[in-house]
C-alpha positions as CSV (number, residue, x, y, z in Angstrom):
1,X,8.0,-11.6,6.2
2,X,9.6,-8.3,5.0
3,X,7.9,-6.3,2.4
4,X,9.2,-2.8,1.0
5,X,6.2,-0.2,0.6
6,X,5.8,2.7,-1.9
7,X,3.8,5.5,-1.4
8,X,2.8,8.0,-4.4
9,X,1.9,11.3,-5.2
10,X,-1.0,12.4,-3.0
11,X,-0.4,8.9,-0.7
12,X,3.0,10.2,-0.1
13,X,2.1,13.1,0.7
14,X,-0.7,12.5,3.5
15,X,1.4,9.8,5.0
16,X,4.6,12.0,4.7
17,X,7.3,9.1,3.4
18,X,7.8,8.0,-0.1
19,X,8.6,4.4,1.3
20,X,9.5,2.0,4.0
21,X,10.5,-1.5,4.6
22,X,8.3,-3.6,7.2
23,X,8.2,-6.7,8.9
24,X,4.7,-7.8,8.5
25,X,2.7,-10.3,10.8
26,X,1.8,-14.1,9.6
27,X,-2.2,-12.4,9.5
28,X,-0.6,-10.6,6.2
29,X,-1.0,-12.6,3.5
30,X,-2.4,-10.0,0.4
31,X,-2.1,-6.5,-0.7
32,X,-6.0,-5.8,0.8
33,X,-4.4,-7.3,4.5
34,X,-1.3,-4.8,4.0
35,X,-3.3,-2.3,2.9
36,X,-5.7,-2.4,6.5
37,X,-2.5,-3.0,8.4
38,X,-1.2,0.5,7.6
39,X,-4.6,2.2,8.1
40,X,-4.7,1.1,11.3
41,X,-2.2,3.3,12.0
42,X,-4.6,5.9,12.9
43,X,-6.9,8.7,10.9
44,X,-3.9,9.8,8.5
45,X,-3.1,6.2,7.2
46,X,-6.7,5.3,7.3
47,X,-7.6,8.7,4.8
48,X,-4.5,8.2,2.7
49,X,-5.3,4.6,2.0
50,X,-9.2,4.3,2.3
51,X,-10.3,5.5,-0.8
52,X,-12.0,3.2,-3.1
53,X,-10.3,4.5,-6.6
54,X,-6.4,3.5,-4.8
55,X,-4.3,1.9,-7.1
56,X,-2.3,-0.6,-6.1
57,X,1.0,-2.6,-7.4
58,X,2.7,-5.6,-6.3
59,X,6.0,-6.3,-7.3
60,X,5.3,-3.5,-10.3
61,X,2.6,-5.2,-11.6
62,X,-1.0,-4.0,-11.2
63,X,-2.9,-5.5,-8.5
64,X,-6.5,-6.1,-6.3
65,X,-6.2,-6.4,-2.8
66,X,-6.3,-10.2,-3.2
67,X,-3.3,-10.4,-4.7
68,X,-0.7,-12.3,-2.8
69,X,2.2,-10.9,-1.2
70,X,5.6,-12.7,-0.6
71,X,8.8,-12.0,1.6
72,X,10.5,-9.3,-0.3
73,X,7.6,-7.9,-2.4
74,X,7.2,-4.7,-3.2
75,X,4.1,-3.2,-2.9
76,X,2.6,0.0,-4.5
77,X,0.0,2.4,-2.9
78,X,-1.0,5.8,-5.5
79,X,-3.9,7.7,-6.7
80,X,-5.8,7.0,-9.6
81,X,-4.1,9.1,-12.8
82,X,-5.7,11.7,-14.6
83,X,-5.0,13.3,-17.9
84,X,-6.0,15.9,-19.7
């Protein structure tokens, strides 16, 4: 299954690419499993993506990490917004 990633902002930042396109394994099956599949990466991934307050999209639509992803998805990682 081949899913593009977007990173955001601060995510983009700490992980150093704005996106990607990866062939996930069959154990990937919702934004939560994708989501621990990057941070095992290492300590960069792991900080980038850990925080409790990440926001998430799938397929532009806002998400938990139990959503569902599908071949060809695209999948959102950013920080929560803040106005003033």
């Amino acid at each position: 299954m081949a899913v593009t990633v977007k990173f955001f902002a601060s995510v983009r930042e700490a992980v150093g690419a704005s996106s990607e396109t990866l062939d996930l394994p069959a154990s990937v099956k919702t934004v939560g499993d994708l989501r621990a599949h990057l941070a095992a990466r290492g300590d960069t991934w792991r900080d980038a993506l850990g925080s409790p307050a990440l926001r998430m999209a799938c397929n532009q639509i806002m998400c938990g990490t139990d959503s569902a992803v599908a071949d060809g998805a695209e999948v959102a990682f950013f920080p929560p917004v803040t106005g003033g």
